[in-house]
KEFIKOL-636735 format. One record per residue: residue in three letters; x, y, z of N, C-alpha, C in turn. Coordinates in steps of 0.02 Angstrom, whole numbers, plus 50000, padded with zeros to 5 digits. Layout:
# residues N
ALAXYZXYZXYZ
...
This chain:
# residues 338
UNK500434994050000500005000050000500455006250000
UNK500345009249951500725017249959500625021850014
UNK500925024350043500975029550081500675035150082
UNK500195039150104500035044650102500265048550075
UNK500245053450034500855059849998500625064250061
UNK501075068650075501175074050100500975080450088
UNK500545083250148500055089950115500235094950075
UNK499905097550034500205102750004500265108450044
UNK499705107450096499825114550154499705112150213
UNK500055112350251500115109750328500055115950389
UNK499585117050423499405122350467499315119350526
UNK499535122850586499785121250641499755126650698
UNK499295124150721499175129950795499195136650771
UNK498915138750715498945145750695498445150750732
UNK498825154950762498435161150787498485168750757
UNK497815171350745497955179650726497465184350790
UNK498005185350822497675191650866497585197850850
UNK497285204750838497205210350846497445213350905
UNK497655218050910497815222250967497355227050946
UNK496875230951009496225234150992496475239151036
UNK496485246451009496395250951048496005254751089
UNK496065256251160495565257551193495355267051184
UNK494865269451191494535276951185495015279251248
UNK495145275551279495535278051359496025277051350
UNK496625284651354497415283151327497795277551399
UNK497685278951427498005276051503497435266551506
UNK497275265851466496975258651482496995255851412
UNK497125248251411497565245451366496665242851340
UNK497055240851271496075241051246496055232751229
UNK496515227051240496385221351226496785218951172
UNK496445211051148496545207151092495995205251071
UNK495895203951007495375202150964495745196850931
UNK495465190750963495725184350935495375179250868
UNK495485181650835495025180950741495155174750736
UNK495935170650742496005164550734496555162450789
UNK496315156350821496365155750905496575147450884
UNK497115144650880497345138150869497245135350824
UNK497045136650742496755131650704497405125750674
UNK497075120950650497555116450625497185113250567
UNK497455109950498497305110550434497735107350403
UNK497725101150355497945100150296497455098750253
UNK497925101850191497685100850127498035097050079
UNK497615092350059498015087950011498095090949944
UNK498565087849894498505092249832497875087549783
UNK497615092849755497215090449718496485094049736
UNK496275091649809495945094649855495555100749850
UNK494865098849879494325104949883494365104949975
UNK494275109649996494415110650075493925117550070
UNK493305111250101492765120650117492795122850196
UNK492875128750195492935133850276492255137250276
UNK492075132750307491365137550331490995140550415
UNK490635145650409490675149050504490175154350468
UNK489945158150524489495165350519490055168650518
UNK489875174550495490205182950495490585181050560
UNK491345183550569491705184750611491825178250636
UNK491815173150616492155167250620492865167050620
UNK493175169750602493685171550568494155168050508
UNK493495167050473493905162750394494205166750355
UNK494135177150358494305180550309495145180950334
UNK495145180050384495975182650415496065175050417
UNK495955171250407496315166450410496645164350311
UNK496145164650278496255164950209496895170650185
UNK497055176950210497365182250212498115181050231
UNK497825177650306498875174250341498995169550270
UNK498455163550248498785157550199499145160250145
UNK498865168250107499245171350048499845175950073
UNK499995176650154500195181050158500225189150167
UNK499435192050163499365198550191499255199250253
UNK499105194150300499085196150378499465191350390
UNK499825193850448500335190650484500065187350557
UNK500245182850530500245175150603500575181450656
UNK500325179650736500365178950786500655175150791
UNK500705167450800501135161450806501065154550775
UNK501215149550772501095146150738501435144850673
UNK501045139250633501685137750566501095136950495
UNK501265139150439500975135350400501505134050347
UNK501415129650328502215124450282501775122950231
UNK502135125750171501885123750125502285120850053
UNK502215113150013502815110949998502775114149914
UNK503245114249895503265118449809503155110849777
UNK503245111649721503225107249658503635103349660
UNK504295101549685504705099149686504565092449760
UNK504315097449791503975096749858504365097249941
UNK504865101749911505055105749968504675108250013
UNK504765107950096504315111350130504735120250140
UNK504035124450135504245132050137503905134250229
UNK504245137850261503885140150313503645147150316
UNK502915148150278502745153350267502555160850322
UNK502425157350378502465161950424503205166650434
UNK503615165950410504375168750425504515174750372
UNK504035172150309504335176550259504165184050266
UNK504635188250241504445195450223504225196550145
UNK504015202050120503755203650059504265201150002
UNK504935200750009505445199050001505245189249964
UNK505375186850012505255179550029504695177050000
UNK504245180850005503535176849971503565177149897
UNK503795182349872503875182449781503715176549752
UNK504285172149776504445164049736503905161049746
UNK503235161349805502795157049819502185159749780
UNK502165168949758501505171949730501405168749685
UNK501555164249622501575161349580501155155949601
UNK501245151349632500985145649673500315145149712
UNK500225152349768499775152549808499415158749780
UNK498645157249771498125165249733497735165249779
UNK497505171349763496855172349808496265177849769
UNK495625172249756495185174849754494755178849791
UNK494445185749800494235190449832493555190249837
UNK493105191549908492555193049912491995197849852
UNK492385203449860492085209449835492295208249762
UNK492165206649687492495205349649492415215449614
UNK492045220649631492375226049602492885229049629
UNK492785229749709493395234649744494005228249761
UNK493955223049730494695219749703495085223249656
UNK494805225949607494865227449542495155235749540
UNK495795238749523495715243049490495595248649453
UNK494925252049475494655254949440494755258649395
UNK495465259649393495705266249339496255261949280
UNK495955256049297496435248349254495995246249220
UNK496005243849153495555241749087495615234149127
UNK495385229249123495195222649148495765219249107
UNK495945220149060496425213249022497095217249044
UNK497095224749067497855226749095497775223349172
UNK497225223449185497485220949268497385213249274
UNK497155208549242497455201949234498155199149204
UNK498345206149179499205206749143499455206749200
UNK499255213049251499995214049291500205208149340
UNK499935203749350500535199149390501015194749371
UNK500775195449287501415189149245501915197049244
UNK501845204249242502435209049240502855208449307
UNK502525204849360502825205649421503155199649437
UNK502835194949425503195185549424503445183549388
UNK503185185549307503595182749233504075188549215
UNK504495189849237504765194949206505195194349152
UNK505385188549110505505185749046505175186748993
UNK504315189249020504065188348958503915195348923
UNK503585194648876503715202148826503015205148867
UNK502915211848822502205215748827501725210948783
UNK501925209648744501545205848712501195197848726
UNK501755197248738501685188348779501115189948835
UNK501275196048889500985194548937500185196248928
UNK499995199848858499435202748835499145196648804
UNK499555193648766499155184848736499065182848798
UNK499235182148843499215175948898498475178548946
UNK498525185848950497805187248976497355186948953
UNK497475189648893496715187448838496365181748837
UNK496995175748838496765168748830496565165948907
UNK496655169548956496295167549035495725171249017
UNK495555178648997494985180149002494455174948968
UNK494715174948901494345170748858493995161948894
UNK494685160948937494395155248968493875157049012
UNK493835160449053493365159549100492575165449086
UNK492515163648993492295167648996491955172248965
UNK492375178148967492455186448919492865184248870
UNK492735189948832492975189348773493575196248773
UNK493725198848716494165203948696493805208248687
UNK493475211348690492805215548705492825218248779
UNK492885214848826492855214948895493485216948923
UNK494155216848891494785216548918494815224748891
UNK494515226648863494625234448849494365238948900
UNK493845233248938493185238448980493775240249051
UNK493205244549106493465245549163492945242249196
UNK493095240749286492855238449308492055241549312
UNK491975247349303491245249149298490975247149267
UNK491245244749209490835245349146490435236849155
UNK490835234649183490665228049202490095224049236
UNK489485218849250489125215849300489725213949347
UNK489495212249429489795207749495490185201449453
UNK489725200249421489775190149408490575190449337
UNK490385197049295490855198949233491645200049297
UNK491715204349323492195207649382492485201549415
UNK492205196049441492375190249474492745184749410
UNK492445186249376492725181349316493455183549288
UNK493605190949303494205195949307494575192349367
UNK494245194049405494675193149462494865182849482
UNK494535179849451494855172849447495375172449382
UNK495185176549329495585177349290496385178749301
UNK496345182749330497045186949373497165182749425
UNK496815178549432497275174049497497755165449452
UNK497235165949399497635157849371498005160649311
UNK497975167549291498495168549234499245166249266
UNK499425166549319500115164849341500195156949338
UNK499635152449347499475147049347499715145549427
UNK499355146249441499625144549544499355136249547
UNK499685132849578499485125749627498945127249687
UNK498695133649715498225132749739497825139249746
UNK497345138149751496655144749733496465143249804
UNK496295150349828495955152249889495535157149883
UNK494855155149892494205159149852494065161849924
UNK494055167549942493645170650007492825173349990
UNK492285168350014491905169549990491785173149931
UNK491955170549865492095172949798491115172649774
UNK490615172649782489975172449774489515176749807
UNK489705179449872489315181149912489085186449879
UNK489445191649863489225198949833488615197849759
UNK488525191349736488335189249682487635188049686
UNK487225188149621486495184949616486715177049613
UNK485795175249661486125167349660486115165549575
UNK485835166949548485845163649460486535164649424
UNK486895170749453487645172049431488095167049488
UNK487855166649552488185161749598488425154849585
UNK487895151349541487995144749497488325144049463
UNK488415148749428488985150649346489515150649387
UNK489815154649420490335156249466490605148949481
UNK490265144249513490225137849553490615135549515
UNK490235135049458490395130549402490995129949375
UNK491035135649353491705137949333492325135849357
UNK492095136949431492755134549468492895125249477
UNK492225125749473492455117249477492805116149407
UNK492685118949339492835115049274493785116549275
UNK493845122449317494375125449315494915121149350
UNK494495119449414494975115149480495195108549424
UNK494755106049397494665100349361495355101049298
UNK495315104849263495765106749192496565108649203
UNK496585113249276497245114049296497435108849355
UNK496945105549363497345101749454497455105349514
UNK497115110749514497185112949593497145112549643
UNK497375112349693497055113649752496795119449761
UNK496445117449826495705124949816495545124149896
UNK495555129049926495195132849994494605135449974
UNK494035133849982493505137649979493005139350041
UNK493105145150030492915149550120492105153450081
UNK491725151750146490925152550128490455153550169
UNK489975155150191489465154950245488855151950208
UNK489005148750153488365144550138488565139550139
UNK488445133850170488195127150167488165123650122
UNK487745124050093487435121650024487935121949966
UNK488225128749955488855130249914489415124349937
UNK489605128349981490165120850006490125115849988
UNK489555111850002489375105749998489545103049908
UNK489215107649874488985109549823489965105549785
UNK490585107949801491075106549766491615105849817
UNK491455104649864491965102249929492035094849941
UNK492685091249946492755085149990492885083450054
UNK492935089950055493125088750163492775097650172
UNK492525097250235492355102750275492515105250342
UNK492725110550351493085112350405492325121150447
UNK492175118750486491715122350540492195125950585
UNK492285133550565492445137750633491995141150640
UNK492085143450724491645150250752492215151750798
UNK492035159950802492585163050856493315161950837
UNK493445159250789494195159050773494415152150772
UNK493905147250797494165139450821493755133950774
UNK494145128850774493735122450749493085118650778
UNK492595119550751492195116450788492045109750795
UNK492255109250677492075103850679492355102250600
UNK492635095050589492955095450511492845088150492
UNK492605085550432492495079250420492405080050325
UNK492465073950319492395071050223491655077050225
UNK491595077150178491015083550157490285077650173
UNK490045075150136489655070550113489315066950202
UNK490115066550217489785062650299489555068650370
UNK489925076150342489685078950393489075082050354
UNK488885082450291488145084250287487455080050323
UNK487785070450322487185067050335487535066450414
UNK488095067250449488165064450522488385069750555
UNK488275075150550488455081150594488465080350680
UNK489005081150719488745080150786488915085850804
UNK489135089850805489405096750837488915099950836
UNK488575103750890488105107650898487925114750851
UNK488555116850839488285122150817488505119350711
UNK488765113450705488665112950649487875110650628
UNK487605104450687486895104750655486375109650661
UNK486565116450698485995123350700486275123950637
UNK486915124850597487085130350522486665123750486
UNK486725115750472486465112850441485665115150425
UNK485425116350485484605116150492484415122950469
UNK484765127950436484685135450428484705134450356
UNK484875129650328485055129650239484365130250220
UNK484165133950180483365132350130483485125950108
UNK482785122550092482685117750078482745117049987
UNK482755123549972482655124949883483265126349897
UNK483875125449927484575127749899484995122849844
UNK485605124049844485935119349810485765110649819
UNK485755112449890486005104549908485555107049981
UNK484985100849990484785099150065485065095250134
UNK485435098450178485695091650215485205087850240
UNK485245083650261484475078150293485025079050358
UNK484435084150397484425085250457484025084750478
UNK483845080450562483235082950586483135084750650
UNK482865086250677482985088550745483455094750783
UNK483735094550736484325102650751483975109650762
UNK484215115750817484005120550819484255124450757
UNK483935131550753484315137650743484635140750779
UNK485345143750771485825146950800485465151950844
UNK485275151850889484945157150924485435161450973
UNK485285168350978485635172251007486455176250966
UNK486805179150995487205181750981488125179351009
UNK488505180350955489135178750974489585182351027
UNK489885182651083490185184051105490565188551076
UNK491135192651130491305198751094492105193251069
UNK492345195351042492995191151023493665195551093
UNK493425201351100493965204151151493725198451208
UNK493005195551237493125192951305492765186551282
UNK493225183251255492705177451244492625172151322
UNK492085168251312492105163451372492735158351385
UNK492815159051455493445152851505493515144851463
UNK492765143051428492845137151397492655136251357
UNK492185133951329492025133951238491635138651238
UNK491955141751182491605148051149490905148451129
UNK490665140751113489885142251090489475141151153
UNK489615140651193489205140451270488755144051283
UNK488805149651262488035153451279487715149851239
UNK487725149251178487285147951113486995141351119
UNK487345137051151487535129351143486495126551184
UNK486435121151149485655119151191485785113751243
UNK486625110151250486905105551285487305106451320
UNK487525114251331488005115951357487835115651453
UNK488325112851491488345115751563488925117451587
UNK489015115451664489745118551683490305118051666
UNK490295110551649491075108651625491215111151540
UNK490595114251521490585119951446491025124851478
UNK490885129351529491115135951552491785135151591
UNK492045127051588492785128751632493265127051593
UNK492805123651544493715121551504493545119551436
UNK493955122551407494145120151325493985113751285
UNK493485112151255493525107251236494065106551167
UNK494245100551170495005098851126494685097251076
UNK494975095551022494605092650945494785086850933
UNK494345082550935494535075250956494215070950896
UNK494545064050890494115059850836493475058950863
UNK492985056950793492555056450842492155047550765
UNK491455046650798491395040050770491405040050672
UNK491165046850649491095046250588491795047050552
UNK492335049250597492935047950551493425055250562
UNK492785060750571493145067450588493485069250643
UNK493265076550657493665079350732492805081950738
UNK492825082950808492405087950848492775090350890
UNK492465095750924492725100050986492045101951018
UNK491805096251073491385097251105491475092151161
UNK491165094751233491355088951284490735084251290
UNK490405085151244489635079351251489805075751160
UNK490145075851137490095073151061489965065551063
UNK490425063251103489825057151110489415054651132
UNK489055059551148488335057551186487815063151108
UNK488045066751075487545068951035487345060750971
UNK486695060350961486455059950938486485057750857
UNK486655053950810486805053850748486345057450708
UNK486515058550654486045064850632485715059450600
């Protein structure tokens, strides 16, 4: 039997704190802990969906993986083509160059990604001027054309500006500009949300034919459910910055045990992409904690419908659990199979 290959991205106790300033010069204003221990591999090849409510902290966590926010502590190792391991937390602006090629990132907002005072086929140019620097004006102008064209637009569109453009046209730019370099892995930060759901599908799609044609690996960060489900093989549940809950896609839609994954299960419309067969699960009721004071022990404790004392004194760890995944709850095996 062959051996496992080795992740393409290996993450390890990663934390991103905020330092928050207080209105009071003489009193220190805290930490805002966005991402509070997570841990993560990704295999190559791999769909890896991140899903949580607003302030989960999947956007700063997607941000440390490309490199615009900086780890607090922790490691994420990530191996090149060759399959060297890189330790990306260390690098400066300097250091990451060699990896921009490799690691992209798709953007929420697909206009204020964009440019505005940049024609669309110049700003899917500029990162082969910044990574390819071998190649001509010309080369790097064939090479955008023919990404736009893939995902897409035509030569018509590469003249426009981002105004001139629909959300769903702008996003197709902005995936454009992330695989013209041809990277080994795409990191979509909620790349749909800003979108109509009928442009949301196209979007979907796309990316799957794309993951499919180049071999990528792919992070896909989301607050829908259904989406996830929709082109993910494994799923990863944070709130408050932490794991709640991570398993094969397919088995945490039908075996969810983590509490607050079967309230997000039971919130999906039933006309969405994809229905989980849930039954019995609440809705997320109430409100999240502040991230400056979160609770002594698991964070979803107010929220939680199982939660008691030994919720409020201590941490629950992320542990195997019977369907194959992790949970982080101190009743997981006493919940219930879905």
């Amino acid at each position: 039997m062959n051996a496992p290959s080795a992740p393409l991205l290996a993450v390890r106790r990663l934390k991103i704190h905020y330092p928050i300033k207080s209105w009071i010069p003489w009193r220190g204003g805290g930490m805002a802990k966005a991402v509070d221990g997570v841990d993560l591999n990704l295999a190559p090849g791999e769909t890896l969906g991140i899903v949580g409510e607003s302030g989960s902290g999947k956007s700063s966590l997607a941000r440390a993986l490309v490199g615009l926010q900086t780890a607090t502590s922790g490691s994420i190792e990530y191996r090149d083509g060759a399959g060297a391991p890189h330790e990306l937390t260390r690098l400066d602006a300097k250091g990451w160059r060699p990896h921009r090629r490799d690691i992209q990132l798709v953007f929420q907002d697909p206009q204020s990604s964009l440019n505005p005072r940049m024609r669309v086929g110049h700003a899917v140019a500029e990162p082969l001027k910044a990574l390819f620097r071998d190649l001509s004006k010309t080369e790097r102008n064939a090479r955008a054309l023919a990404m736009l064209q893939r995902v897409g637009l035509s030569a018509e569109h590469a003249e426009r500006y981002p105004h001139e453009l629909s959300g769903g046209q702008c996003q197709r730019v902005g995936i454009a500009r992330a695989l013209v370099v041809k990277p080994r892995l795409l990191i979509c930060d909620e790349p749909v949300s800003a979108l109509d759901v009928s442009v949301q599908a196209q979007i979907i799609n796309l990316l799957m034919e794309l993951q499919a044609e180049y071999g990528l690996s792919m992070i896909f960060i989301a607050h829908d459910l259904a989406v996830v489900r929709h082109l993910s093989q494994r799923v990863l549940v944070m709130y408050m910055g932490k794991i709640m809950e991570q398993a094969e896609a397919q088995t945490l839609f039908r075996q969810a045990v983590h509490p607050y994954t079967r309230a997000l299960l039971a919130a999906v419309p039933g006309d969405d992409l994809a229905r989980p067969e849930v039954e019995g699960a609440a809705i997320v009721d109430g409100e999240a904690p502040s991230p400056l004071a979160p609770p002594p022990g698991c964070v979803f404790v107010a929220r939680c419908p199982m939660a008691d004392q030994a919720c409020n004194r201590s941490v629950p760890a992320l542990r195997r659990v019977a369907h194959g995944g992790y949970a982080a709850c101190h009743f997981v095996g006493m919940a219930a199979p879905v």
